[in-house]
C-alpha positions in Angstrom: 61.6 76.8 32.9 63.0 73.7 33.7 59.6 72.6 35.9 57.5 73.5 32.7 60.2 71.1 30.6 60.0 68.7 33.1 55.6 68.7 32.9 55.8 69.3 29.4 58.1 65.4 29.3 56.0 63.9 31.5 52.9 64.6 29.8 54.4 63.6 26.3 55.7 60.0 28.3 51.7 59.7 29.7 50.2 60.5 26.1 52.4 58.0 24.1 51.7 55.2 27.0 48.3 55.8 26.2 48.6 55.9 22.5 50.8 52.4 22.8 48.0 51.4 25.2 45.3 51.7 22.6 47.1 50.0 19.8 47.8 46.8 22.2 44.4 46.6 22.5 43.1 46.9 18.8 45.9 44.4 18.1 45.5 42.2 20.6 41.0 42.2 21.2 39.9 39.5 19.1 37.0 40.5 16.7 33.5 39.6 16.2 34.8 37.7 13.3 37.7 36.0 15.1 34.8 34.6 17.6 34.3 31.0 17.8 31.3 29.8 15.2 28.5 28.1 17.2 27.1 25.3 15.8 24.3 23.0 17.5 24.8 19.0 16.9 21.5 17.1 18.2 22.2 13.7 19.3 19.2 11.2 18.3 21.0 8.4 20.2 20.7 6.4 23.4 24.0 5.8 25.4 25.6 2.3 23.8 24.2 3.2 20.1 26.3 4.1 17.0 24.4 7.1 16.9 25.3 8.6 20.5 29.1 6.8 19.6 29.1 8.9 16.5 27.6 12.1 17.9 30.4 12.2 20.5 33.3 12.1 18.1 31.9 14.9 16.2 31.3 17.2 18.7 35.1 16.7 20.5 36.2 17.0 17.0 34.0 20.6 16.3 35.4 21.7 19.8 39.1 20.8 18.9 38.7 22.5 15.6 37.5 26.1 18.0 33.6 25.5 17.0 31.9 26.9 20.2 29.4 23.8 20.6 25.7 24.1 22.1 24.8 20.3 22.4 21.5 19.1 22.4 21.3 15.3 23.9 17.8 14.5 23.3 17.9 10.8 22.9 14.7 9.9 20.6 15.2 10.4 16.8 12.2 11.4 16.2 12.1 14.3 18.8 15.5 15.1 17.5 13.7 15.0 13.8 11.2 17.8 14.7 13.9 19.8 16.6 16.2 19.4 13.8 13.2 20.5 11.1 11.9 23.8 13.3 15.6 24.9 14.4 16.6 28.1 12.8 20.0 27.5 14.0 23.1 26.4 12.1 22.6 22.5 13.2 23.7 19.1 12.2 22.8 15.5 13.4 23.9 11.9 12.5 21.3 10.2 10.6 21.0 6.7 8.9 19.1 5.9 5.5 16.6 3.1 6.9 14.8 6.5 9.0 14.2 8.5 5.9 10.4 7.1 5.5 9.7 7.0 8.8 10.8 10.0 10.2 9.8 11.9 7.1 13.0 13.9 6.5 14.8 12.6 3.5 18.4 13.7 1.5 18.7 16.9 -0.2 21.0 19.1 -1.8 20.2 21.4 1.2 20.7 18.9 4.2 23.4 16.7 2.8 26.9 16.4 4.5 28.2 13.7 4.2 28.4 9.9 3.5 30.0 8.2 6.6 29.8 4.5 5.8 27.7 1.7 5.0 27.1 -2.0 6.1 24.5 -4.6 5.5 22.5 -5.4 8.2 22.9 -8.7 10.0 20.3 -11.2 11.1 21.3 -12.9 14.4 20.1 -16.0 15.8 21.2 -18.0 19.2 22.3 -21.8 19.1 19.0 -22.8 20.6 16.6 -20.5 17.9 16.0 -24.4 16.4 14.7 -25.8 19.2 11.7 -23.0 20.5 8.2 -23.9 20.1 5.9 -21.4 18.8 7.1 -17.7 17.3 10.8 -16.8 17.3 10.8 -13.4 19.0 12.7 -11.1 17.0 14.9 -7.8 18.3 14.9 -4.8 16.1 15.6 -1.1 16.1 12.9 1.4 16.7 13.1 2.8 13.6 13.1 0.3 11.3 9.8 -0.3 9.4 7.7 -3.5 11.4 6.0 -4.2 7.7 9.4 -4.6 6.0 10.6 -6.8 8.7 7.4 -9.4 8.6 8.1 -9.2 4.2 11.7 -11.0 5.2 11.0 -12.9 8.3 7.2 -13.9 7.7 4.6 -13.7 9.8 5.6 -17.0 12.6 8.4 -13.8 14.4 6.9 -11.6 17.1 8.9 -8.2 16.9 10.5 -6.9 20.1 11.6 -3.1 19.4 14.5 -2.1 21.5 15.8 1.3 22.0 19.4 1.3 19.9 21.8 -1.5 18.5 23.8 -2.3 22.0 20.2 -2.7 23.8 19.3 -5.6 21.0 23.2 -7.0 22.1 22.1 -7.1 25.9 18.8 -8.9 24.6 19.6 -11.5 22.9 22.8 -12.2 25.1 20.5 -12.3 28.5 18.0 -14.5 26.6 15.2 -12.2 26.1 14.9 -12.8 22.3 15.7 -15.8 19.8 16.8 -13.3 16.8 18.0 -10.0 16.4 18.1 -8.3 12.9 21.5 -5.5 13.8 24.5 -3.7 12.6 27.4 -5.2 11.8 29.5 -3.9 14.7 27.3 -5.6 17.1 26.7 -8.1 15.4 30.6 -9.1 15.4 30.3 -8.7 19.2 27.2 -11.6 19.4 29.7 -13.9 16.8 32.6 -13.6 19.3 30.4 -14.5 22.3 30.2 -18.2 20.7 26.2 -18.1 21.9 25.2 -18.0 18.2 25.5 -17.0 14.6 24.9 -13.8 12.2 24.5 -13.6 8.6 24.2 -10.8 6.1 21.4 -9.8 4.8 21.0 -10.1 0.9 17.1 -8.9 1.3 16.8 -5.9 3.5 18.8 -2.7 1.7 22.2 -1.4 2.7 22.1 1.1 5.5 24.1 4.2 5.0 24.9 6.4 8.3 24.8 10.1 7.0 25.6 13.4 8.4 22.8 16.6 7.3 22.7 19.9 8.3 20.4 22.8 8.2 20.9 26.8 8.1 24.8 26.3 7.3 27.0 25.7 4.4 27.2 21.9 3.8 30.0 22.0 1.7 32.6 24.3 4.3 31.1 22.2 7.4 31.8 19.1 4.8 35.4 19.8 4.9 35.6 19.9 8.5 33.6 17.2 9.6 35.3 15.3 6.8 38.7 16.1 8.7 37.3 15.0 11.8 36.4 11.5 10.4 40.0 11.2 9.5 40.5 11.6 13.1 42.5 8.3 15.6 39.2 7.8 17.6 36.9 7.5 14.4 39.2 5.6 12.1 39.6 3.2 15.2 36.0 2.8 15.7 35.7 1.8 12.0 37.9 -0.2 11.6 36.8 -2.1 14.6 33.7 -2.5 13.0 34.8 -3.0 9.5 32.9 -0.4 8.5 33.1 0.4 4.9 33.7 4.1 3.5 32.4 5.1 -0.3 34.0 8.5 0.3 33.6 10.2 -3.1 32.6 13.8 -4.1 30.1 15.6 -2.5 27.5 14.8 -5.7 28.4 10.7 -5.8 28.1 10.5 -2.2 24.8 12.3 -2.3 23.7 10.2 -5.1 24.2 7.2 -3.7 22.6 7.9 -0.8 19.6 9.1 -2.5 19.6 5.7 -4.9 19.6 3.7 -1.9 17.6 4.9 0.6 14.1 4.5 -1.9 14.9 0.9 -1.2 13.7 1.7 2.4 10.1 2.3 1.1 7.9 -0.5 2.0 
């Protein structure tokens, strides 16, 4: 009798270990749901560009906020364009204004993020631009439009394309061009070197750096990309910059954006 109380015990001890066992588990196994949300960020950018500098903060910040990141570093905006347009993944990418016509792939309602800043674009020139015979060679980016450049600077410039903003720094620092048409970041850098002057633009259009995304919802990633950009690492790099911030409402900022990127059209 005492064996069978003994067994009986036992097997009561075993069954609720295994019952305690079970609800552990279903307590403790995160979900499907509880997953981490991938999300793909393309980076246009070349390394010492504002667009690789701005595609790296975004994509610590997305892994700090638990976003489980697949990163695509493909380094030529308008490879990154097409991948960006054929994706059926939830994506997102910097982006400027002054690409829209060029690259085809303008604002929406669907694609919007956000509004990141905006600066005028600087026109650079060395202490010695005076003194060159023949055409002033002229550093731009890649994807500004050659025909809108020529309408500001006439036709006496040759036009020396370089891969992103710090490459047109290293140009005109080791002599390679007489001007550089930039962003106001780098163009502070040139100032400070003392080996020439920038101005403002008052003729080319402001450019806007933009974040869009496809095959999410732009106004949930809004708020956390938003909250990234409120971040030490970005609010140092603009201020370093003097970069200017128009945040607004989803609608103004998109608005604006829209308004001023038709100014891109040559």
């Amino acid at each position: 009798m005492k064996i069978k109380q003994s067994g009986l015990l036992i097997a009561s001890i075993l069954a609720a270990i295994f019952l305690v066992s079970i609800f552990v588990e279903v307590i403790f196994t995160p979900s499907k749901a509880e997953s981490k949300t991938p999300i793909t960020i393309i980076n246009s950018g070349k390394a010492g560009g504002s667009f690789n500098a701005r595609t790296q903060m975004y994509m610590e910040g997305l892994i700090a906020a638990g976003y489980d990141v697949t990163y695509e570093n493909i380094g030529k905006i308008s490879q990154a364009v097409k991948i960006f347009k054929d994706t059926d993944k939830p994506t997102i990418m910097v982006y400027a204004n002054n690409q829209v016509y060029k690259q085809d792939l303008f604002h929406t309602e669907q694609n919007f993020i956000l509004l990141e800043y905006q600066q005028p674009l600087y026109i650079c020139r060395t202490n010695k631009w005076q003194f060159k015979i023949g055409k002033l060679t002229v550093a731009h980016g890649k994807g500004y439009d050659p025909k809108l450049l020529i309408d500001l600077l006439g036709d006496d410039v040759v036009l020396v394309p370089y891969k992103n903003s710090g490459a047109m720094l290293k140009g005109i620092l080791g002599g390679d061009v007489d001007m550089m048409i930039n962003n106001q970041g780098k163009s502070f850098k040139y100032m400070a070197s003392g080996q020439g002057t920038c101005e403002p633009s008052n003729k080319l259009p402001i450019m806007q750096a933009t974040v869009i995304g496809t095959n999410l919802d732009v106004q949930l990633i809004r708020e956390i990309l938003y909250d990234i950009t409120m971040s030490v690492p970005f609010i140092d790099y603009h201020l370093s910059r003097k970069l200017f911030r128009p945040s607004s409402t989803w609608s103004h900022e998109l608005a604006i954006v829209q308004s001023l990127e038709k100014e891109w059209k040559n």
